[in-house]
C-alpha positions in Angstrom: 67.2 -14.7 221.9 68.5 -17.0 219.0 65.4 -19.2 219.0 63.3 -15.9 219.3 65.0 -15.0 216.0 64.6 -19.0 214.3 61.1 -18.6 215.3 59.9 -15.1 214.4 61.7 -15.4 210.8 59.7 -18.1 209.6 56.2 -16.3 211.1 57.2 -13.3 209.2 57.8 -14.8 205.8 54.4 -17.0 206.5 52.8 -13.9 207.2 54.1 -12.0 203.9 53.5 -14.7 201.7 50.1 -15.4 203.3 49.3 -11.6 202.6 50.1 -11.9 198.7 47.9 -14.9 198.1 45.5 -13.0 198.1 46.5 -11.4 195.1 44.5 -8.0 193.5 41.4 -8.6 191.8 40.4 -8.6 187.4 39.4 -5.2 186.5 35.6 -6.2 185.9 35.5 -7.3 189.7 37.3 -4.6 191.2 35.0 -2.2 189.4 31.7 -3.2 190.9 33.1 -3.4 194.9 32.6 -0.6 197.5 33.7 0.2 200.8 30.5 -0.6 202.7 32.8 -4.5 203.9 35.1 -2.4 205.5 32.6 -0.5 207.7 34.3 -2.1 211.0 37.5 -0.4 209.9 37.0 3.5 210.0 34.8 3.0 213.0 38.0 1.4 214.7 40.2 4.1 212.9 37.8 6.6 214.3 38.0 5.3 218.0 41.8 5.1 217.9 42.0 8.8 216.6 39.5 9.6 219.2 41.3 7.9 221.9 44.3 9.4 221.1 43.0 12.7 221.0 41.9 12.2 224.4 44.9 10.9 225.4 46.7 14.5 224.0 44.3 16.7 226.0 44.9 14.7 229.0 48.6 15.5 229.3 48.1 18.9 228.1 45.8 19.3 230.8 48.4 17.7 233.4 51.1 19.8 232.1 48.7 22.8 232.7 48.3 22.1 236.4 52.1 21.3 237.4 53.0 24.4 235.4 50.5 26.4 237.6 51.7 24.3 241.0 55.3 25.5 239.7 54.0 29.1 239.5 53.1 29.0 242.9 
C-alpha cells in the first residue's frame, strides 16, 4: 500500500502539471475557435447519458416486477 501511495503521488502531480502546460490561449486566438474539435465529446457525453438512462429504466423495470411477484 506504501509504494501504491510513492507511486500514484508522483503520477498525480505529472498529471496536474502536465494539464497546466497547456496554458489558456491570447484573446485574438481564443476569439476565432469553435466547438466543431470537440465533436467526439458530446457524442460520447450523449452515449453515456443514454446509457445511463437505460441503465435507470432497467431497474425501475426490475423493481416493477419483484414488487408485483411480492404482491402475489
Amino acid at each position: 500500500m506504501k509504494r501504491l501511495r510513492i507511486v500514484a503521488l508522483p503520477l498525480v502531480v505529472l498529471l496536474l502539471v502536465a494539464s497546466d502546460l497547456g496554458g489558456q490561449l491570447p484573446g485574438d486566438q481564443m476569439a476565432t475557435q469553435s466547438l466543431r474539435a470537440y465533436w467526439h465529446v458530446f457524442i460520447a457525453y450523449a452515449i453515456a447519458i443514454v446509457m445511463v438512462l437505460g441503465w435507470v429504466v432497467s431497474i425501475a423495470r426490475r423493481l416493477a416486477r419483484i414488487e408485483a411477484q411480492l404482491g402475489q
